[in-house]
C-alpha positions in Angstrom: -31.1 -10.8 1.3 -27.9 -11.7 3.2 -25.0 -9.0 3.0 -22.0 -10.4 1.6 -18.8 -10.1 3.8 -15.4 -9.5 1.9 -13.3 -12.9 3.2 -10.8 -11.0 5.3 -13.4 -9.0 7.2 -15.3 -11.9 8.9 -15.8 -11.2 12.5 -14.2 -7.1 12.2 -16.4 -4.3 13.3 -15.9 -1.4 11.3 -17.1 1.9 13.0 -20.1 2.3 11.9 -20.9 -0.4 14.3 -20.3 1.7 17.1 -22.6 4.9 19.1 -19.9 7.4 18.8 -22.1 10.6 20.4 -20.2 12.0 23.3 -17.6 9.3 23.1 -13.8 9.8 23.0 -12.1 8.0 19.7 -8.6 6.5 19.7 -8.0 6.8 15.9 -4.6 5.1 14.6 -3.9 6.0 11.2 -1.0 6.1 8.9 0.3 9.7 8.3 3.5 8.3 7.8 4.2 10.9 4.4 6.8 11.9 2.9 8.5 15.0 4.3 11.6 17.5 2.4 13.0 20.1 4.4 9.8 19.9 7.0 7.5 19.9 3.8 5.2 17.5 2.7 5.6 16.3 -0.6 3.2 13.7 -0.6 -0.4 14.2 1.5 -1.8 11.0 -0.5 -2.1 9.1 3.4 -3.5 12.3 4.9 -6.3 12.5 2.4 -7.1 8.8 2.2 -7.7 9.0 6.3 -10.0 12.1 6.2 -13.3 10.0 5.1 -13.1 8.2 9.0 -12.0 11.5 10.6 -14.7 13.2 8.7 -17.2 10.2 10.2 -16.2 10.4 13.5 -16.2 14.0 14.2 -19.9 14.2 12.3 -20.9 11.7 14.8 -20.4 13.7 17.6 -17.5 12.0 19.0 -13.9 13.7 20.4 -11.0 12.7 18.4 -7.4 11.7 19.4 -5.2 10.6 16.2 -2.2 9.0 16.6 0.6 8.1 13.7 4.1 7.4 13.5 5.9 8.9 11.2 9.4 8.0 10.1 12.1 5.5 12.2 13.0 8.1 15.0 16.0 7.2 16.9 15.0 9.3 20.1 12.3 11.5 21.4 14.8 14.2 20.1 14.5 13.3 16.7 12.4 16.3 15.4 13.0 15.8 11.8 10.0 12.9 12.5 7.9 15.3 14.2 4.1 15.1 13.2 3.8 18.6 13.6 3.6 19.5 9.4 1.5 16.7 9.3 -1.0 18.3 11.9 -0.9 21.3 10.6 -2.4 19.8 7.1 -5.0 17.9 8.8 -6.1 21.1 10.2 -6.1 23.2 7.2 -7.6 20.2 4.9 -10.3 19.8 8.1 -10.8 23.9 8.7 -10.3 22.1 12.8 -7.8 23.5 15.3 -5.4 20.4 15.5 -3.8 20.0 19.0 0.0 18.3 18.9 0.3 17.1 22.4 4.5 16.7 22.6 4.0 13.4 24.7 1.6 10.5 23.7 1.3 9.5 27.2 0.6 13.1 28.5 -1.8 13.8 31.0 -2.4 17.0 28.9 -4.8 14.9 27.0 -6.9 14.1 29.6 -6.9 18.1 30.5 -8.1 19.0 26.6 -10.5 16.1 26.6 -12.0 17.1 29.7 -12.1 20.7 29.1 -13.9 22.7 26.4 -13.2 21.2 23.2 -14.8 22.8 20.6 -13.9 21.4 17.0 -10.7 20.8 18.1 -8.8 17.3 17.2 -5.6 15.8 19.0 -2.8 14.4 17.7 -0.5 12.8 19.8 3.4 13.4 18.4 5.0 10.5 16.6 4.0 7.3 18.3 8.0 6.2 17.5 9.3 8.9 20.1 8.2 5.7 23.0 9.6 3.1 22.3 7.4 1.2 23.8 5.4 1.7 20.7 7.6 -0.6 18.7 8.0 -2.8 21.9 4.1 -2.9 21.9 4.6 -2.3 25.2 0.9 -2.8 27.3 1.8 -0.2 29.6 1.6 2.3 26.9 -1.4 0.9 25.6 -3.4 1.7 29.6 -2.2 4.9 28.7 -4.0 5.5 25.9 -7.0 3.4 26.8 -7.7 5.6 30.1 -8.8 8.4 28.2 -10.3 6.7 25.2 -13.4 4.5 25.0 -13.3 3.2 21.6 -10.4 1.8 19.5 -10.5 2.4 16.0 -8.0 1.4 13.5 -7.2 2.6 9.6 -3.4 2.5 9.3 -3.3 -0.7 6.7 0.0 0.2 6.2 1.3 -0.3 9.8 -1.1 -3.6 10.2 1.7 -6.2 9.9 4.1 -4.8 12.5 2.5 -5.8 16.3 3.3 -2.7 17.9 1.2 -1.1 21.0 -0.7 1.4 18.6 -2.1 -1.5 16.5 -2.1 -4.9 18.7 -1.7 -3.9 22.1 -4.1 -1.1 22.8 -6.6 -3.6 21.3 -5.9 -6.5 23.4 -6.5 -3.9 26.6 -9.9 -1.8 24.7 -13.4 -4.3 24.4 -14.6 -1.6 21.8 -12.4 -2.2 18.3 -12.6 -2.0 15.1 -11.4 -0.6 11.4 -11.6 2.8 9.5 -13.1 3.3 6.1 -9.8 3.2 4.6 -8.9 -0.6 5.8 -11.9 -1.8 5.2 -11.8 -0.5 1.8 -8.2 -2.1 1.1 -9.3 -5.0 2.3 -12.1 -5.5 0.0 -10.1 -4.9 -3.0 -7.2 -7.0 -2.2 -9.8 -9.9 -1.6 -11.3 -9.1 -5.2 -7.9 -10.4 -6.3 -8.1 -13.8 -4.7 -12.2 -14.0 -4.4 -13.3 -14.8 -7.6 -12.1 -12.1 -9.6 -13.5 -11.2 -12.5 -11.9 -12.6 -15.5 -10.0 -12.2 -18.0 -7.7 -11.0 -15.3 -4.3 -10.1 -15.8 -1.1 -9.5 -13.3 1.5 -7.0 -14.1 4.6 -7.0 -12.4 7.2 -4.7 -12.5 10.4 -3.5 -10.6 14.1 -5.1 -10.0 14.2 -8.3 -8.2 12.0 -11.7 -9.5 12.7 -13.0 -5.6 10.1 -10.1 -4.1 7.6 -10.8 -6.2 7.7 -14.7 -6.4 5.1 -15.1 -3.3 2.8 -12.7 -5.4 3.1 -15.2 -7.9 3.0 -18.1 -5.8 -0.7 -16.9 -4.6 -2.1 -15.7 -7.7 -0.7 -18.3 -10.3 -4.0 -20.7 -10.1 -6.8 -17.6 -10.4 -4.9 -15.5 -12.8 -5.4 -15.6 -16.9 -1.9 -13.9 -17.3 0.9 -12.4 -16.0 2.9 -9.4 -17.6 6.2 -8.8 -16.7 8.7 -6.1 -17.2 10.9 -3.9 -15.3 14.5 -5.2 -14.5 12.8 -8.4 -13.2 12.3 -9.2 -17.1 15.7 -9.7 -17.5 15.9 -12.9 -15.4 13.0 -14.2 -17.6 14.8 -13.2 -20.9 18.0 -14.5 -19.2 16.2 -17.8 -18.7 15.6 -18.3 -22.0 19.0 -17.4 -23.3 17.9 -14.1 -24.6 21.3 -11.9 -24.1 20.5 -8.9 -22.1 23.6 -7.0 -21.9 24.6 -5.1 -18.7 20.9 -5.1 -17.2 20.4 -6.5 -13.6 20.1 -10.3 -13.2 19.1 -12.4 -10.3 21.5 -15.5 -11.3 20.0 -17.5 -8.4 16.5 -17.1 -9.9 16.7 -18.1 -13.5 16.0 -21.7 -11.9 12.6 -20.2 -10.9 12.2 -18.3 -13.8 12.3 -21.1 -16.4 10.6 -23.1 -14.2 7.3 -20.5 -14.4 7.5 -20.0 -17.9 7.2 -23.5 -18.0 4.5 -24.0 -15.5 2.4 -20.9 -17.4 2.7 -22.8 -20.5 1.4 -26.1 -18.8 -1.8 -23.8 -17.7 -2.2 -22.8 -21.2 -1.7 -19.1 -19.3 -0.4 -16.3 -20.9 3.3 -14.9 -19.9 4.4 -11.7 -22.0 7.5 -10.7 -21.9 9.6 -7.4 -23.6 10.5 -7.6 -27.2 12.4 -4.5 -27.1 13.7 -2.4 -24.8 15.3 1.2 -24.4 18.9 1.0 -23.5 21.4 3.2 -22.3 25.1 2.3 -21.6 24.7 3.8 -18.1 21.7 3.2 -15.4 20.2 6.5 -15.9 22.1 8.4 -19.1 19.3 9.5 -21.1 21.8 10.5 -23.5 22.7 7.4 -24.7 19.3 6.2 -25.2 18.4 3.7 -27.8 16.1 1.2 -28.9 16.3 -2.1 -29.2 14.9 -4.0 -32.2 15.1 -7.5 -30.6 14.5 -9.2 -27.5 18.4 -9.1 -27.2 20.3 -6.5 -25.5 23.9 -5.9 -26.5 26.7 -6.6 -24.1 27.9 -2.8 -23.8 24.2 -1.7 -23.1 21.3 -2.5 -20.3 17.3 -2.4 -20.3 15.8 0.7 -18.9 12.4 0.9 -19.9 10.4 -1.6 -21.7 10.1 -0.6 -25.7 7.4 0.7 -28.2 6.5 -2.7 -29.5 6.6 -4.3 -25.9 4.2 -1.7 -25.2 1.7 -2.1 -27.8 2.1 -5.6 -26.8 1.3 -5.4 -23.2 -1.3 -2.7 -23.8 -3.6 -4.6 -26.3 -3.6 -7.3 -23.3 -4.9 -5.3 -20.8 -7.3 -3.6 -22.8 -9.1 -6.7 -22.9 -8.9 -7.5 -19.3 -12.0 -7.4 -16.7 -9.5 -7.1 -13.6 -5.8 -5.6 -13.2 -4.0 -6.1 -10.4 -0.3 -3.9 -11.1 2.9 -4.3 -8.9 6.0 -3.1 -10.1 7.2 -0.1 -12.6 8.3 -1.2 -16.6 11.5 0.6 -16.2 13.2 3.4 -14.6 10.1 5.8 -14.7 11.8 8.5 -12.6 13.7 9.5 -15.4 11.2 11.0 -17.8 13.6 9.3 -20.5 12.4 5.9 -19.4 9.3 6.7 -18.1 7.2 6.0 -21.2 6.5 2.1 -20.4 5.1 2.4 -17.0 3.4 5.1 -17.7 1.8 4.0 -21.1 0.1 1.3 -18.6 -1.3 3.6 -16.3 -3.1 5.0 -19.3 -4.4 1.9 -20.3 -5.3 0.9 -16.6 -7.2 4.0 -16.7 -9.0 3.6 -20.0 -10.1 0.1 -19.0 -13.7 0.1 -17.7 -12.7 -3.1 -15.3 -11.5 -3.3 -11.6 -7.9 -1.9 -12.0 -6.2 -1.8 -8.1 -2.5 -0.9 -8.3 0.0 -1.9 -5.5 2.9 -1.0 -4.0 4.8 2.0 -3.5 6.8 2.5 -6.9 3.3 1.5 -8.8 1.2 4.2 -6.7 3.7 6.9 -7.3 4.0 5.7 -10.9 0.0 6.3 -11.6 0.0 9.7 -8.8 3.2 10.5 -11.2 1.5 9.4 -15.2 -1.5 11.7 -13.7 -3.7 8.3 -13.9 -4.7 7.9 -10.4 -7.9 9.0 -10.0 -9.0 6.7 -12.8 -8.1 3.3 -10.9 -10.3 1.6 -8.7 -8.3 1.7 -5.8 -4.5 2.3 -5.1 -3.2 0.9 -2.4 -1.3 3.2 1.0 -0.4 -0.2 2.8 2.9 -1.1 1.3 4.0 -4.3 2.9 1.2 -5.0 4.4 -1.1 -5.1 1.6 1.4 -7.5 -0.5 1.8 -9.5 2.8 -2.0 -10.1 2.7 -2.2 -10.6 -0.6 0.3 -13.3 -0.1 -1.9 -14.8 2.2 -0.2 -13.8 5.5 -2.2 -13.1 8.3 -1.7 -9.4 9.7 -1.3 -8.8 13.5 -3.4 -5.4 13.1 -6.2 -6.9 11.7 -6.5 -10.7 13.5 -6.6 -8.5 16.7 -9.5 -7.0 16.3 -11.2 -10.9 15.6 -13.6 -12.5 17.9 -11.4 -15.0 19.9 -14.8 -17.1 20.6 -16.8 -18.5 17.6 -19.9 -17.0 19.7 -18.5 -13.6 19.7 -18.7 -13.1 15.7 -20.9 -10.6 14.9 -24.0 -12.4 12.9 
């Protein structure tokens, strides 16, 4: 019986297609976390790599991991040093993790050569060269001389062409993805490859104009779309529901009338608040109120969506075979308008469906609501995973495509 290939993995090895034994690994990942005072506060993009490490190394292969971390202005930049990062990939490993201080040191040709004896490198943040960012193919020899096979799993870094994810493979024959991409990958194409149905879109955060190529792409395959967030209150706006002091995008009440219409002509569903909480202030739990209307009064603005908005968008997605979830209901960060975005994580979580959550706010929202282990997947890529699920075509990955039509792999 013939294997079904996810759409945007035609022609990618993965590496499990490749004899790793006694071979040395050129791992790109994203271990671009979070950092406080050196600290990490978020290892979420460390632990989601582990499962190709893990693969790798029980292969019997030597590992060199490389990341950047951060926007660097110099080599000197040490507050974007991997070296906390290294340190947790040791600990979470139970490996002695190398930091070589150069990426393009000849030092790791003298570990790799030498005796080494569950031990990993990791080459310092990829940004401190900027002929990383230049994807620079000098850099990319550099790297290639000591490596023999290219493997990539930073999804989140697959739309910028730098040397780390399109150079070094234009100068290594032996490429391909992580478990990590290829997992991201199959459940962003579950959204646009016949997705189970009913299936409903939530979408969340401030501005209508970053989501509109989301809805663009998924207006034809979707059952309905659920909107909240300070994005609602263009919607409301374009129906003449007052909305106070909450955020607006005047040049996108054109394009929000215009969808509510277009959703009606579907016979599609578009929900919409009903009430809100409001505060007089962005932020001032303590004049928190809520609304018993759509309306908001002039004096006040939206922070959260409200308890019958909730019930509302809840009963909606309980029914739902496949949620796809972009964008926080309200100011979640604030535990006083939290309850919204949160109450959908719950449901997400409840729902026996295929329940994939996107984008940064809506990952830390469900990490946040305690909710993210329930969901089928959440997504570490960022812009890259809403610029393929918009239909843009990644550097990173089209790279690592045949360039023949007798090269694919059968």
């Amino acid at each position: 019986m013939a294997v079904s290939i996810s759409p945007g993995l035609k022609g990618i090895k993965t590496v499990r297609d490749f004899e790793l034994n006694g071979k040395t690994v050129f791992l790109r990942l994203d271990l671009n976390v979070p950092l406080e005072n050196g600290k990490i506060t978020d290892e979420t993009r460390i632990t989601a790599a582990l499962p190709t490490i893990t693969y790798i190394l029980e292969k019997g292969a030597k590992l060199i991991v490389a990341s950047h971390l951060g926007r660097p202005t110099s080599a000197d930049d040490m507050q974007f040093s991997l070296e906390p990062v290294a340190v947790r990939l040791g600990e979470l490993l139970k490996r002695e993790v190398v930091l070589m201080a150069e990426p393009s040191s000849e030092g790791v040709k003298h570990i790799l050569y030498g005796n080494m004896k569950d031990q990993i490198i990791c080459l310092e943040n990829l940004r401190f060269d900027e002929g990383e960012t230049e994807n620079k193919t000098e850099l990319a020899l550099q790297w290639s001389s000591y490596s023999d096979i290219y493997i990539n799993d930073a999804f989140g870094a697959c739309h910028r062409a730098h040397a780390s994810i399109c150079a070094i493979a234009e100068v290594m024959p032996k490429k391909g993805i992580g478990f990590l991409i290829e997992k991201e990958i199959k459940a962003l194409d579950s959204l646009t490859d016949s997705p189970k149905k009913p299936y409903i879109v939530v979408l969340g955060g401030s501005k209508v104009s970053d989501k509109i190529p989301i809805i663009e792409k998924l207006i034809n395959v979707v059952d309905g779309f659920i909107i909240g967030g300070a994005m609602a209150y263009t919607f409301l706006k374009a129906q003449n529901v007052p909305v106070g002091k909450s955020r607006v995008e005047s040049d996108k009440i054109k394009y929000a009338k215009e969808m509510i219409e277009r959703m009606e002509a579907r016979g599609k569903t578009l929900l919409l608040p009903v009430d809100h909480v409001v505060s007089t202030d962005f932020g001032n739990a303590a004049n928190k109120q809520i609304t018993s209307s759509p309306g908001i009064d002039e004096r006040q603005m939206g922070l959260d969506i409200g308890p019958k908005t909730t019930k509302l968008y809840t009963a909606a997605l309980e029914k739902a075979s496949t949620i796809f979830w972009n964008g926080p209901m309200g100011v979640f960060e604030n535990p006083a308008f939290a309850d919204g975005t949160f109450a959908i994580a719950k449901t997400m979580a409840e729902n026996k469906g295929i329940k994939i959550v996107g984008g940064g706010d809506s990952a830390a929202a469900a990490v946040q609501s305690g909710y993210a282990d329930k969901m089928t997947h959440i997504s570490t890529g960022g812009g890259a995973s809403l610029e393929y699920l918009q239909g843009e075509k990644l550097p990173g990955l089209e790279i690592l495509r045949p360039r023949k039509q007798s090269e694919v792999m059968p």
